[in-house]
Predicted model as a PDB file, atoms N, CA, C, CB and O in Angstrom, pLDDT in the B-factor column:
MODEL        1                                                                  
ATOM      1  N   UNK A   1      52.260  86.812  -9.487  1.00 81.00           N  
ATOM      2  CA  UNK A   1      51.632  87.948 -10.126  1.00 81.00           C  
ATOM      3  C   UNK A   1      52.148  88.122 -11.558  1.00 81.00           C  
ATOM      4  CB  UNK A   1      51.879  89.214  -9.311  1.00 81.00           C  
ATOM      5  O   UNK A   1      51.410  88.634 -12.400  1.00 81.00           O  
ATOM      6  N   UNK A   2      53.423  87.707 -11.876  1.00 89.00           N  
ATOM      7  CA  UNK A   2      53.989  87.922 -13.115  1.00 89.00           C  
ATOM      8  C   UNK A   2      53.299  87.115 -13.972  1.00 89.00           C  
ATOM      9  CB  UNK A   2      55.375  87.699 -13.176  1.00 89.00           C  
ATOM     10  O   UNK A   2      52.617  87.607 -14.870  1.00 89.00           O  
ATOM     11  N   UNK A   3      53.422  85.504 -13.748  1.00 92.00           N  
ATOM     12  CA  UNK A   3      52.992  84.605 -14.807  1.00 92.00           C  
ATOM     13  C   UNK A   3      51.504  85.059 -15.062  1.00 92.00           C  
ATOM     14  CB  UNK A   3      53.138  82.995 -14.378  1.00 92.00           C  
ATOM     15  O   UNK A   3      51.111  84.014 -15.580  1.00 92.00           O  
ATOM     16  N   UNK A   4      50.713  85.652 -15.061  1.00 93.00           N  
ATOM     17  CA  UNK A   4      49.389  86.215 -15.441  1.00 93.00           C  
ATOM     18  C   UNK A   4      50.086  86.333 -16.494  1.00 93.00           C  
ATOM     19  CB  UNK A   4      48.580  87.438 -14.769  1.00 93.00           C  
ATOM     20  O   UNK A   4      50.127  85.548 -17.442  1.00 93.00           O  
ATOM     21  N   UNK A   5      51.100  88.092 -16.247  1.00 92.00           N  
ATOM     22  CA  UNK A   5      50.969  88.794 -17.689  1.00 92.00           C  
ATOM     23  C   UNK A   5      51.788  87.457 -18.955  1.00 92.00           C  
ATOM     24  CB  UNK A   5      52.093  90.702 -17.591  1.00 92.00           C  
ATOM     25  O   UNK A   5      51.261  87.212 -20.040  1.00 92.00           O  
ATOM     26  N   UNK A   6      53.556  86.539 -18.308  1.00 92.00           N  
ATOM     27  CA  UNK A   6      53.590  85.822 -19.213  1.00 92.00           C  
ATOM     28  C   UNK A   6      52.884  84.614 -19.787  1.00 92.00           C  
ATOM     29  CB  UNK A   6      54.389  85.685 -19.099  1.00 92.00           C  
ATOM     30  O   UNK A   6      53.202  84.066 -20.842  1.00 92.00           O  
ATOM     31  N   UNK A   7      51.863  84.242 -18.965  1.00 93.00           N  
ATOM     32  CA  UNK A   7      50.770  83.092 -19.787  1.00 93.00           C  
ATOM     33  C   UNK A   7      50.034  83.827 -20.634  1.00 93.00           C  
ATOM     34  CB  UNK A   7      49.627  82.229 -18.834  1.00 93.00           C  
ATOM     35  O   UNK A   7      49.587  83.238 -21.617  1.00 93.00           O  
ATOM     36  N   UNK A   8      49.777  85.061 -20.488  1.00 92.00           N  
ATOM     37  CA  UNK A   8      48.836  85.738 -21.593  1.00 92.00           C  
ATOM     38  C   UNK A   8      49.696  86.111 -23.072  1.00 92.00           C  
ATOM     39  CB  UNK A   8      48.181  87.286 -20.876  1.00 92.00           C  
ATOM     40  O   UNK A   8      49.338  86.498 -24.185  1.00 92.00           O  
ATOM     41  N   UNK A   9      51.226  85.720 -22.338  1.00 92.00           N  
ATOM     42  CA  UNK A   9      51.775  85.765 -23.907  1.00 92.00           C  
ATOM     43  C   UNK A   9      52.275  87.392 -23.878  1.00 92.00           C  
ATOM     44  CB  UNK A   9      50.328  85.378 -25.322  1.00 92.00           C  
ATOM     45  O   UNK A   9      52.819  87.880 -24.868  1.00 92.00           O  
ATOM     46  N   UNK A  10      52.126  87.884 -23.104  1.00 93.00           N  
ATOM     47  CA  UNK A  10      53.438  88.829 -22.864  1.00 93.00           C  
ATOM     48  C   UNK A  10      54.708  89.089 -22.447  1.00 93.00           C  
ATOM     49  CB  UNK A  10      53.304  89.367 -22.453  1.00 93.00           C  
ATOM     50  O   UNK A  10      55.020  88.028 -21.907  1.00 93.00           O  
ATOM     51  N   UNK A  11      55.551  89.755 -22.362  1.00 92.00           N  
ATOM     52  CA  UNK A  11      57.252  89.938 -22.056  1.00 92.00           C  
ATOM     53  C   UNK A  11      57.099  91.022 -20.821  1.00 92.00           C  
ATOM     54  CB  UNK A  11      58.364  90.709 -23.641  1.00 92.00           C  
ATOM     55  O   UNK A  11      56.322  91.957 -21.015  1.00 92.00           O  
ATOM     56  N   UNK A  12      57.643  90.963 -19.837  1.00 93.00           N  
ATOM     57  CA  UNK A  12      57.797  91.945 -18.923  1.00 93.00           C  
ATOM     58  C   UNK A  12      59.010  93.005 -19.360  1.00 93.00           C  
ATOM     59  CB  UNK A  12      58.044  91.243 -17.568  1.00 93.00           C  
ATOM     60  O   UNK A  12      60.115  92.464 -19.326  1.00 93.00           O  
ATOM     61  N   UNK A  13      59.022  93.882 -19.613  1.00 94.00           N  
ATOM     62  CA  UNK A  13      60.014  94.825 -19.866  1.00 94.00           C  
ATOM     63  C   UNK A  13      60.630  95.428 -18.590  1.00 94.00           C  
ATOM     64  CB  UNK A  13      59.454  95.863 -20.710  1.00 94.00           C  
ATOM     65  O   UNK A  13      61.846  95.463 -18.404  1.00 94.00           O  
ATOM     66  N   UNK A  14      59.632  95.945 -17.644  1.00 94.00           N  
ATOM     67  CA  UNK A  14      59.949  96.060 -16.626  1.00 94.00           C  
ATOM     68  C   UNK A  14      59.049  95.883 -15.255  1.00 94.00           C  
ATOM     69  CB  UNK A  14      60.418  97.008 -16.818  1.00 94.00           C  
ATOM     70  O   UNK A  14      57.835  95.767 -15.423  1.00 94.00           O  
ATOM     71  N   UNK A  15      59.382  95.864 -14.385  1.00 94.00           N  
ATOM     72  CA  UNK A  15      58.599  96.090 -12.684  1.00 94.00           C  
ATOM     73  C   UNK A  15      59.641  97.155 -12.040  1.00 94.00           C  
ATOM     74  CB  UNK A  15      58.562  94.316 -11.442  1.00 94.00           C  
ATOM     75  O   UNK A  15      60.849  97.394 -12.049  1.00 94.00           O  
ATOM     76  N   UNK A  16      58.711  97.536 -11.606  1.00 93.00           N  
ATOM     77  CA  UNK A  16      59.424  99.285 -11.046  1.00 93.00           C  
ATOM     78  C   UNK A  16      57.920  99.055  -9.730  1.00 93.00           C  
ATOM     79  CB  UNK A  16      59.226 101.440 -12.876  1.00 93.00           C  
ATOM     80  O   UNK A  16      56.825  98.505  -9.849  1.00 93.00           O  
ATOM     81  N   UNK A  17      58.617  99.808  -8.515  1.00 91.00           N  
ATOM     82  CA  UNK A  17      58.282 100.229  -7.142  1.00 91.00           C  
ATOM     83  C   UNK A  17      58.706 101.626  -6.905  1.00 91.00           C  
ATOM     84  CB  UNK A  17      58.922  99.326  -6.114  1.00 91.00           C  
ATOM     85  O   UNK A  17      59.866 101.844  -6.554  1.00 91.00           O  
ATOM     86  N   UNK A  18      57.901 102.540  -7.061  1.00 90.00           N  
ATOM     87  CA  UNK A  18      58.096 104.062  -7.204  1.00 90.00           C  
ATOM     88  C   UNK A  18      58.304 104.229  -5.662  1.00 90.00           C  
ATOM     89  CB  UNK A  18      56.713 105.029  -7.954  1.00 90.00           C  
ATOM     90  O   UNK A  18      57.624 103.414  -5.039  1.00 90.00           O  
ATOM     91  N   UNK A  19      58.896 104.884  -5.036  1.00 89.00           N  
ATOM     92  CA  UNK A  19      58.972 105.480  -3.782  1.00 89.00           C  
ATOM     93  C   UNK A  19      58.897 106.463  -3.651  1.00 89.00           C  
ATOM     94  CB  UNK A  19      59.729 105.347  -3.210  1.00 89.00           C  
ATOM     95  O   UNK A  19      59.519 107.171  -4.442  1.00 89.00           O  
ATOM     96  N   UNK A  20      57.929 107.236  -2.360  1.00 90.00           N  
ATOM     97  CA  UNK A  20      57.659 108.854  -2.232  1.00 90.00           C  
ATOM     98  C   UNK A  20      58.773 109.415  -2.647  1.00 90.00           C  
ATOM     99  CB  UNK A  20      57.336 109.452  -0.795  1.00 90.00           C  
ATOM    100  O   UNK A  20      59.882 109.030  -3.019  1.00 90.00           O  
ATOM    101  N   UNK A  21      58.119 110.605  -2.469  1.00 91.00           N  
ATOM    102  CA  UNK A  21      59.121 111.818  -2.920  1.00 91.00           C  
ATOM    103  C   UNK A  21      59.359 112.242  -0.935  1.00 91.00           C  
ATOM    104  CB  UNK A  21      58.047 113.499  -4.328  1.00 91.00           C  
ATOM    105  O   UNK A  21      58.481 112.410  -0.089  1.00 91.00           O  
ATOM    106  N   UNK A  22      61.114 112.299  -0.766  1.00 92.00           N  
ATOM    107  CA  UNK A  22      61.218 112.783   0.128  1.00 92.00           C  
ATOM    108  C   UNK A  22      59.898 113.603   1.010  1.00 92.00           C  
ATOM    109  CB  UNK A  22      62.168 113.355  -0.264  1.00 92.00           C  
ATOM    110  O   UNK A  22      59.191 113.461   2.008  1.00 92.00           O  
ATOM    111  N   UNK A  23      60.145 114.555  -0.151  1.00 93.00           N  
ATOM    112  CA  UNK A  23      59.063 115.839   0.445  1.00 93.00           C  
ATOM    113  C   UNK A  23      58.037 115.735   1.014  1.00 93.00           C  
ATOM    114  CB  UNK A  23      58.541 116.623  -0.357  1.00 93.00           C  
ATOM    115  O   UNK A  23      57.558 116.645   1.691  1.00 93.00           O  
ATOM    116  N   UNK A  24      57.388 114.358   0.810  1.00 91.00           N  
ATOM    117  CA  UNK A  24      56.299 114.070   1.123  1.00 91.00           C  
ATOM    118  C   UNK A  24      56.665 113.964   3.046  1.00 91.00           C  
ATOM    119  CB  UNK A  24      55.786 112.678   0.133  1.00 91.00           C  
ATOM    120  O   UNK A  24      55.849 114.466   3.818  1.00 91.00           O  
ATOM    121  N   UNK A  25      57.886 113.300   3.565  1.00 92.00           N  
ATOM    122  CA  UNK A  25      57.931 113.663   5.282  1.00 92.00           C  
ATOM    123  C   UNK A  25      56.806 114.894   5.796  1.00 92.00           C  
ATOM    124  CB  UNK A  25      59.688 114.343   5.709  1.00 92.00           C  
ATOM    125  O   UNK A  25      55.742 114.807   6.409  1.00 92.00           O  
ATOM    126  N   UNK A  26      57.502 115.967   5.292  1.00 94.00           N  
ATOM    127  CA  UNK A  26      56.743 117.218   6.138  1.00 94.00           C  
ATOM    128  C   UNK A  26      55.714 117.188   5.947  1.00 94.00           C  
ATOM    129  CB  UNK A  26      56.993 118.536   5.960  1.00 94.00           C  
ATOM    130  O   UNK A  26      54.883 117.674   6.714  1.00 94.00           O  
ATOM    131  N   UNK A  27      55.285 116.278   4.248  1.00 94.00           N  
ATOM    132  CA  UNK A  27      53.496 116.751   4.336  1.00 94.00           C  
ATOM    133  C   UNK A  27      53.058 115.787   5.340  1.00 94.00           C  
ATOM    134  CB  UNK A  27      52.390 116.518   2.718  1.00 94.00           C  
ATOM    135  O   UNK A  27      52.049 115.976   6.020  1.00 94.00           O  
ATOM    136  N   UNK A  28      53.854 114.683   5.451  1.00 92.00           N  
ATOM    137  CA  UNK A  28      52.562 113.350   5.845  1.00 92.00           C  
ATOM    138  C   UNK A  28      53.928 112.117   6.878  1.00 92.00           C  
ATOM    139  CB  UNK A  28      51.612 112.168   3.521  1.00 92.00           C  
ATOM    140  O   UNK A  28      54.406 110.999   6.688  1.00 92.00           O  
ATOM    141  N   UNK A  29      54.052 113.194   7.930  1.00 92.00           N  
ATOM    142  CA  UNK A  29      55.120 112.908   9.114  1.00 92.00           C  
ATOM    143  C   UNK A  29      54.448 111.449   9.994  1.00 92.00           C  
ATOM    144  CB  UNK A  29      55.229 114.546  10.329  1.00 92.00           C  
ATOM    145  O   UNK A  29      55.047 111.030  10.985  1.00 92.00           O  
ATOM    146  N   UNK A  30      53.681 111.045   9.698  1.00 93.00           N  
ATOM    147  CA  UNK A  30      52.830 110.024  10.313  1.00 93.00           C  
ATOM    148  C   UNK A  30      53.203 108.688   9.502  1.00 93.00           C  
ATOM    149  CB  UNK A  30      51.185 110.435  10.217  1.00 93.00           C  
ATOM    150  O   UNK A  30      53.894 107.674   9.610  1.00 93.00           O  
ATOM    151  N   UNK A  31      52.418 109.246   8.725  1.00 92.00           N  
ATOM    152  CA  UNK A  31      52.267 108.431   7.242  1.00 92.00           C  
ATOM    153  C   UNK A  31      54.199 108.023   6.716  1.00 92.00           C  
ATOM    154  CB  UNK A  31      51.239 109.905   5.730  1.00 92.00           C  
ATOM    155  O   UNK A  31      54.439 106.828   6.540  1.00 92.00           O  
ATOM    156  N   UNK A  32      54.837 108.570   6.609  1.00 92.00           N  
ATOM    157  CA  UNK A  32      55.765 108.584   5.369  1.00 92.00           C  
ATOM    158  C   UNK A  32      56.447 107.291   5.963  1.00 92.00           C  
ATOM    159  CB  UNK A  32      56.853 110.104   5.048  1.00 92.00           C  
ATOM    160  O   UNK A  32      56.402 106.438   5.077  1.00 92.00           O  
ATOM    161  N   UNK A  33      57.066 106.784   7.103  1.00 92.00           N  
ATOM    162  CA  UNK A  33      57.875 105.707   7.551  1.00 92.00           C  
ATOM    163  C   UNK A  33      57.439 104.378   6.647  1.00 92.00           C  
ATOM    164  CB  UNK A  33      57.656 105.502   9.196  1.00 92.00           C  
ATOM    165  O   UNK A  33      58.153 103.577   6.043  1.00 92.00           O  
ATOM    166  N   UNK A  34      55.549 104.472   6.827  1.00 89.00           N  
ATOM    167  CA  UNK A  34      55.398 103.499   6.210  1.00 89.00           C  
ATOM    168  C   UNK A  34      55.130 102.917   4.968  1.00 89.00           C  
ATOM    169  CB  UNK A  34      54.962 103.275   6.633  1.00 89.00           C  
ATOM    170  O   UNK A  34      54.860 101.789   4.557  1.00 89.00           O  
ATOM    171  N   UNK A  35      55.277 103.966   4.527  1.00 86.00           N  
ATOM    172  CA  UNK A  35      54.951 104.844   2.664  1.00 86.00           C  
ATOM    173  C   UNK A  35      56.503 104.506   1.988  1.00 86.00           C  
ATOM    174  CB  UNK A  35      54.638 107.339   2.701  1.00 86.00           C  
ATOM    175  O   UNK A  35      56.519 104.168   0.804  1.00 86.00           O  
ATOM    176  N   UNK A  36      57.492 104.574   2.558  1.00 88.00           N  
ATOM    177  CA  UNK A  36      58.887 104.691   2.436  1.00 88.00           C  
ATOM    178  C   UNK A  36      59.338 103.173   2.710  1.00 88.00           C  
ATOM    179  CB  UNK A  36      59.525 105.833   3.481  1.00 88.00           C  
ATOM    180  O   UNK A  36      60.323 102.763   2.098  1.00 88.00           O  
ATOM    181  N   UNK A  37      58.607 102.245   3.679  1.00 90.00           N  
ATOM    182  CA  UNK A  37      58.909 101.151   4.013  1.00 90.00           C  
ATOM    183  C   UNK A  37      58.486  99.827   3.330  1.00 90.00           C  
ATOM    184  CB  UNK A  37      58.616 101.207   5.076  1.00 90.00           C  
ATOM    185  O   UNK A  37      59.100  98.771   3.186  1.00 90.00           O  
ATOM    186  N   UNK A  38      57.225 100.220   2.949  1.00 88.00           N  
ATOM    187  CA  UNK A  38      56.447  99.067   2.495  1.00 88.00           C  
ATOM    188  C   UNK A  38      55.759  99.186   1.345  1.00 88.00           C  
ATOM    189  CB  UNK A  38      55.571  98.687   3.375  1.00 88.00           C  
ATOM    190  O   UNK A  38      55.240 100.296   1.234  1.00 88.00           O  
ATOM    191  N   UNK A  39      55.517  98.270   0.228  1.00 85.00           N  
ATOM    192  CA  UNK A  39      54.980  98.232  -1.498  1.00 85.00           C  
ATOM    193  C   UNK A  39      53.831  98.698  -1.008  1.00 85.00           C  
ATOM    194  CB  UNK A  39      54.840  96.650  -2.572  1.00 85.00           C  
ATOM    195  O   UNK A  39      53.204  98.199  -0.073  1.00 85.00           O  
ATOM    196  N   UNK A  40      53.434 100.001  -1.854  1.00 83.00           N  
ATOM    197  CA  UNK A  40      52.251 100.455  -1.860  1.00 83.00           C  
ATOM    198  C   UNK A  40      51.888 100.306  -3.867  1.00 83.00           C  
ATOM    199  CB  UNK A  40      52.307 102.175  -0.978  1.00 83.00           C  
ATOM    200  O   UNK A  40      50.814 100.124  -4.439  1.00 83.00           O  
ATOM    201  N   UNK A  41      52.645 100.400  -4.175  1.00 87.00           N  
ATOM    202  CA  UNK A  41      52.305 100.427  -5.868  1.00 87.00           C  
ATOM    203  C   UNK A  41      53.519  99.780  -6.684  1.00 87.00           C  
ATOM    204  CB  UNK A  41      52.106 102.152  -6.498  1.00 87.00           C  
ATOM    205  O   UNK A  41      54.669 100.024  -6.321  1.00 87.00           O  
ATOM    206  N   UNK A  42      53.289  99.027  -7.690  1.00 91.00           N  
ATOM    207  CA  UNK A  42      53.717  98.130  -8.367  1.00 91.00           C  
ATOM    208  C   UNK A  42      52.995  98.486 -10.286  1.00 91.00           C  
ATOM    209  CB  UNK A  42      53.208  96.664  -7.426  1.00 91.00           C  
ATOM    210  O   UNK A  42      51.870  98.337 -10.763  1.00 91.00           O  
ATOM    211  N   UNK A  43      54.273  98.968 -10.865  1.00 93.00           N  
ATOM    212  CA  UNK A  43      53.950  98.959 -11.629  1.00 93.00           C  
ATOM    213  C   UNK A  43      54.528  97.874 -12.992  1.00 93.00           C  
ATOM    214  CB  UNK A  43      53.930 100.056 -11.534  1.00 93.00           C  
ATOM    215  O   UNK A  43      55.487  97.146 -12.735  1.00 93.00           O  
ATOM    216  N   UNK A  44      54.119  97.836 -13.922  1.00 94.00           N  
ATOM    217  CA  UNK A  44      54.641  96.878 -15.277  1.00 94.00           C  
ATOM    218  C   UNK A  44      54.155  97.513 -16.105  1.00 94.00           C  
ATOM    219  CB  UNK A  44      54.237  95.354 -15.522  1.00 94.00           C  
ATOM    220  O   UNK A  44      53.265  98.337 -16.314  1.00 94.00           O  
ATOM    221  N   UNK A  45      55.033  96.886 -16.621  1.00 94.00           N  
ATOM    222  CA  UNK A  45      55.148  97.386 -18.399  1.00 94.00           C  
ATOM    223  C   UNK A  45      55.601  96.292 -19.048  1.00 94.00           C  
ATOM    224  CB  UNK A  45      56.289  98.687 -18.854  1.00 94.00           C  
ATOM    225  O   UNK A  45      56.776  95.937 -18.956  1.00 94.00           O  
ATOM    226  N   UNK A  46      54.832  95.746 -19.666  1.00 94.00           N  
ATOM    227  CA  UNK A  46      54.737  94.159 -20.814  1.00 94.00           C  
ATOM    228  C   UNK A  46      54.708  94.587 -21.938  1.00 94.00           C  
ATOM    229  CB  UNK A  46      53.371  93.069 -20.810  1.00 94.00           C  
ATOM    230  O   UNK A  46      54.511  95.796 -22.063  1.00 94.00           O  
ATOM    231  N   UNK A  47      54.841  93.992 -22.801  1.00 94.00           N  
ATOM    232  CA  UNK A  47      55.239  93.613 -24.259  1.00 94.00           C  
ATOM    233  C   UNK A  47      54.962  92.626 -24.675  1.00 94.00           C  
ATOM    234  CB  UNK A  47      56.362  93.600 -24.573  1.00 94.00           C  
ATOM    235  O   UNK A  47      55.278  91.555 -24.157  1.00 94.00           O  
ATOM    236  N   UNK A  48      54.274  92.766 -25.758  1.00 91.00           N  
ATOM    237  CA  UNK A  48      53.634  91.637 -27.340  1.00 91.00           C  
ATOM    238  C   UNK A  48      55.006  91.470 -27.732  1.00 91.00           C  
ATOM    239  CB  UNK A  48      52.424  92.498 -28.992  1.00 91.00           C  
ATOM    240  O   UNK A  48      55.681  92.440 -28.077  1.00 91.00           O  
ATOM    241  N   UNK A  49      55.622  89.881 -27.689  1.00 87.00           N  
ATOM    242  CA  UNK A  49      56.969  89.602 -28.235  1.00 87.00           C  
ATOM    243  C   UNK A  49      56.387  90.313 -29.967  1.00 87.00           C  
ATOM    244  CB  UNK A  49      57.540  87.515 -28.073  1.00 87.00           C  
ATOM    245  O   UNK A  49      55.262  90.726 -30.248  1.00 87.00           O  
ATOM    246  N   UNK A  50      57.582  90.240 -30.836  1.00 82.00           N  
ATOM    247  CA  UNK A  50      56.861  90.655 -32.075  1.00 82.00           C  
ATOM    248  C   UNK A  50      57.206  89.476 -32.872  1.00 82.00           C  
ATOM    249  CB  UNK A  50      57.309  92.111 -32.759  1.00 82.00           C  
ATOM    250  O   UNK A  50      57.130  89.666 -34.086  1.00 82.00           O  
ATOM    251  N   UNK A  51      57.688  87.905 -32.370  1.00 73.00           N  
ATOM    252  CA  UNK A  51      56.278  87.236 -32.827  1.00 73.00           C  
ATOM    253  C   UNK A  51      54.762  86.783 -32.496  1.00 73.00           C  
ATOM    254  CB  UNK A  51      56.546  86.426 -33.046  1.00 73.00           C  
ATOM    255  O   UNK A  51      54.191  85.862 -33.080  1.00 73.00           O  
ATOM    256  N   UNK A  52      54.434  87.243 -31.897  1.00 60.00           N  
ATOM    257  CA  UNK A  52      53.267  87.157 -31.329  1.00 60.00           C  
ATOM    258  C   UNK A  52      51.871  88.416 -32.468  1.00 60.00           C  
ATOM    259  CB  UNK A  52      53.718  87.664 -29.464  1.00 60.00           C  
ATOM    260  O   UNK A  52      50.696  88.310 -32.820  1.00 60.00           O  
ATOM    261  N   UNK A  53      52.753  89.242 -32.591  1.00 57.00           N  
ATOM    262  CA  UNK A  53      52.344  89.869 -33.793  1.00 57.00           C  
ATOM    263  C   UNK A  53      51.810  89.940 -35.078  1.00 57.00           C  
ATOM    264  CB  UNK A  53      52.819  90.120 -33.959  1.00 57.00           C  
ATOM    265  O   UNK A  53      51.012  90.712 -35.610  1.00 57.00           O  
ATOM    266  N   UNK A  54      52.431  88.958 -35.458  1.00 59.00           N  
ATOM    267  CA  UNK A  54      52.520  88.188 -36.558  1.00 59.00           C  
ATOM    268  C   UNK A  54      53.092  88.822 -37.645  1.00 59.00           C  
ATOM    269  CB  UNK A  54      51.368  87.719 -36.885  1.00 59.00           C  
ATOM    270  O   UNK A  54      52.850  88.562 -38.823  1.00 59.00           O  
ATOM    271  N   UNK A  55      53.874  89.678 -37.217  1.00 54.00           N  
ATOM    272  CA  UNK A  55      54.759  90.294 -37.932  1.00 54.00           C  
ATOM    273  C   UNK A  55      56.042  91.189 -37.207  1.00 54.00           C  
ATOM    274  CB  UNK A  55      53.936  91.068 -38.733  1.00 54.00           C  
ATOM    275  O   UNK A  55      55.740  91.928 -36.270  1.00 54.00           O  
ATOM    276  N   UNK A  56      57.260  91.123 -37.589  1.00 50.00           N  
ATOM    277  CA  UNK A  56      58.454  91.506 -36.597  1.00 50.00           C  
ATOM    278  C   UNK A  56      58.950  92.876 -37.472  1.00 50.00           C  
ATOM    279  CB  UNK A  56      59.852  90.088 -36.404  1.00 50.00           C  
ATOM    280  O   UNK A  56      60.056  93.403 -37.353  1.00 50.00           O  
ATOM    281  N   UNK A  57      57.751  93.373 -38.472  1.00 51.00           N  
ATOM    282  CA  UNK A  57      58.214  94.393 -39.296  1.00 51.00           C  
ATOM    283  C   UNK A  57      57.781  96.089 -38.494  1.00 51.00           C  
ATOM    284  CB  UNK A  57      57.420  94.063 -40.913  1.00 51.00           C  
ATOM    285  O   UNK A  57      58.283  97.210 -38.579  1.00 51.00           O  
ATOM    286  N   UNK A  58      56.576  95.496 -37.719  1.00 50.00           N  
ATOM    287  CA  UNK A  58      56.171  96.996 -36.698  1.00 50.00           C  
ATOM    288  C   UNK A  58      56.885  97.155 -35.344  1.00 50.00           C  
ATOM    289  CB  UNK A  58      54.466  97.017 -36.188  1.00 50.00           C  
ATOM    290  O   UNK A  58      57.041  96.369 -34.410  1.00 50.00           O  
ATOM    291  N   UNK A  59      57.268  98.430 -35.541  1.00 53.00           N  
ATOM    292  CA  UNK A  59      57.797  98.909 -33.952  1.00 53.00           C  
ATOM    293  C   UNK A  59      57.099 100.213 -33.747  1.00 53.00           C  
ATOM    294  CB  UNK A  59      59.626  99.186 -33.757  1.00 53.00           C  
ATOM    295  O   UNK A  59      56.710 101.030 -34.582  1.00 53.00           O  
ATOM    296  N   UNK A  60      57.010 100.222 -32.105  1.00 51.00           N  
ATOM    297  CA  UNK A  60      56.783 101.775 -31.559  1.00 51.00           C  
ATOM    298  C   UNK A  60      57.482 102.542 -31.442  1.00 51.00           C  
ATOM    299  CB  UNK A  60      56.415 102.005 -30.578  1.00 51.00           C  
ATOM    300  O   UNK A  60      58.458 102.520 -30.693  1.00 51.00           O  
ATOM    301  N   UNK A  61      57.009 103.758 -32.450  1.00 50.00           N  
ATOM    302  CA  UNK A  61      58.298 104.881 -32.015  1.00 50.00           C  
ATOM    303  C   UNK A  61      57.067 106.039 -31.741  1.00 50.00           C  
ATOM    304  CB  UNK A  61      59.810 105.410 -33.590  1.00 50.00           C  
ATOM    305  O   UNK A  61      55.976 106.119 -32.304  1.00 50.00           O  
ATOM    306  N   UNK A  62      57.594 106.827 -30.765  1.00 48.00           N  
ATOM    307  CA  UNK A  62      56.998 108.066 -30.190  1.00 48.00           C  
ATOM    308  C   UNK A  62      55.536 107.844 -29.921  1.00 48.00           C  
ATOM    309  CB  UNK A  62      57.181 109.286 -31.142  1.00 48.00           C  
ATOM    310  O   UNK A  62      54.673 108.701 -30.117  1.00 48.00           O  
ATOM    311  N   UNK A  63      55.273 106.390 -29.365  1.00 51.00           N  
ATOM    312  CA  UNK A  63      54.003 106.344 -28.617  1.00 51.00           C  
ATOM    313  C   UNK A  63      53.469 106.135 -29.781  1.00 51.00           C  
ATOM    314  CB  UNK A  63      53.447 107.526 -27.703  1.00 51.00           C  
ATOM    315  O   UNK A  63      52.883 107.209 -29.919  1.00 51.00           O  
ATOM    316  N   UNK A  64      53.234 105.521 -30.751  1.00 49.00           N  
ATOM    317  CA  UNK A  64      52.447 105.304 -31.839  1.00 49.00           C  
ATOM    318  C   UNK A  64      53.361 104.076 -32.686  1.00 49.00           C  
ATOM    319  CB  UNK A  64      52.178 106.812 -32.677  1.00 49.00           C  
ATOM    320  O   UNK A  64      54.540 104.225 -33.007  1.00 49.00           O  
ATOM    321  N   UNK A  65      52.649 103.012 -32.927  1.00 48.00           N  
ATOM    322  CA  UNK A  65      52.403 102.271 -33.903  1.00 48.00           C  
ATOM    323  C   UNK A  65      53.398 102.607 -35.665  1.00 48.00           C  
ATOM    324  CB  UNK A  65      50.773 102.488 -33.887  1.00 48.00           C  
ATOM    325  O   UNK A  65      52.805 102.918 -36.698  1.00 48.00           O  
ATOM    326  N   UNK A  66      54.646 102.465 -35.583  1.00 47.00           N  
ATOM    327  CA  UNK A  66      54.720 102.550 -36.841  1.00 47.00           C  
ATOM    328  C   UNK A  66      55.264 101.631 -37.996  1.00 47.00           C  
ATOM    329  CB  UNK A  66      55.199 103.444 -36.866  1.00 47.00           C  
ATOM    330  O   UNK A  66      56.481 101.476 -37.895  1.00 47.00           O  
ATOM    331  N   UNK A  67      54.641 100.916 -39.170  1.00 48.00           N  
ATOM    332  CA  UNK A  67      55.196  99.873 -40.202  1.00 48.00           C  
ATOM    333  C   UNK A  67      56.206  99.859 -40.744  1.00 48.00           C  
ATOM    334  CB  UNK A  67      54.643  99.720 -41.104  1.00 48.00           C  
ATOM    335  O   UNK A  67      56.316 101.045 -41.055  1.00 48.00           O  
ATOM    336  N   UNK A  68      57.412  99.175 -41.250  1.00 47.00           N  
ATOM    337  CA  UNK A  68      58.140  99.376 -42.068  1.00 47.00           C  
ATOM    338  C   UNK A  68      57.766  99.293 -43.588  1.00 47.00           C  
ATOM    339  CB  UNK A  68      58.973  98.712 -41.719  1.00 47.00           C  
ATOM    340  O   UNK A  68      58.376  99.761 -44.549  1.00 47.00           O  
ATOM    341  N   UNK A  69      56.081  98.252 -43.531  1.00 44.00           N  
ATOM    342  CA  UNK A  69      55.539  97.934 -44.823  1.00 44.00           C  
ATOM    343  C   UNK A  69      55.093  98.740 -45.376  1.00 44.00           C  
ATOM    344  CB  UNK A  69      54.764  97.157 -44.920  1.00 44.00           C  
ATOM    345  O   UNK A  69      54.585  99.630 -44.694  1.00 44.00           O  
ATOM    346  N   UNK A  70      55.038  98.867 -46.816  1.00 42.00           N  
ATOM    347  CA  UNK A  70      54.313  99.919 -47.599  1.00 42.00           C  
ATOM    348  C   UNK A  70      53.366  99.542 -47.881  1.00 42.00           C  
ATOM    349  CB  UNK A  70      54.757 100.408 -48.632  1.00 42.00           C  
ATOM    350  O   UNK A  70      53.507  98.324 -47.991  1.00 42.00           O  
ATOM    351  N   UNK A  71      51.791  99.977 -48.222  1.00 41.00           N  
ATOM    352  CA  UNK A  71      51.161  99.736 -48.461  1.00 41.00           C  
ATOM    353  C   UNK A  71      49.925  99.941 -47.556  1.00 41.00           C  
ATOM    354  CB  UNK A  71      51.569  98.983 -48.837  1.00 41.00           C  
ATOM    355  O   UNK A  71      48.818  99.545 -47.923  1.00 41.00           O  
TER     356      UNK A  71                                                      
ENDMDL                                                                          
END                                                                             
């Protein structure tokens, strides 16, 4: 599942497997053993190396796109 995102020329930053929230037992006492036991969601978060960019002068800060270039 990974080499997708790195043949497309991305970096994995991370893979994270969120697990219920406790709380969820009392709602869903049936359900939760196997909610708690087994991958239901898989998330990633990839990255454009910044050469791939074609420039190593932009970084993200605060969710937005910002240059060091002027102009």
């Amino acid at each position: 599942m990974t080499g997708v995102f790195t043949t497309a020329g991305f970096r994995l930053a991370v893979i994270s497997e969120p697990r219920p929230d406790p709380a969820a037992r009392g709602l869903f006492p049936n359900d939760f053993h196997g909610l708690s036991t087994k991958t239901c969601f898989l998330i990633f978060v990839v990255e454009v190396p910044p050469s791939a960019t074609g420039s190593d002068d932009w970084v993200l800060q605060s969710g937005s796109l910002s240059g060091t270039e002027s102009g």
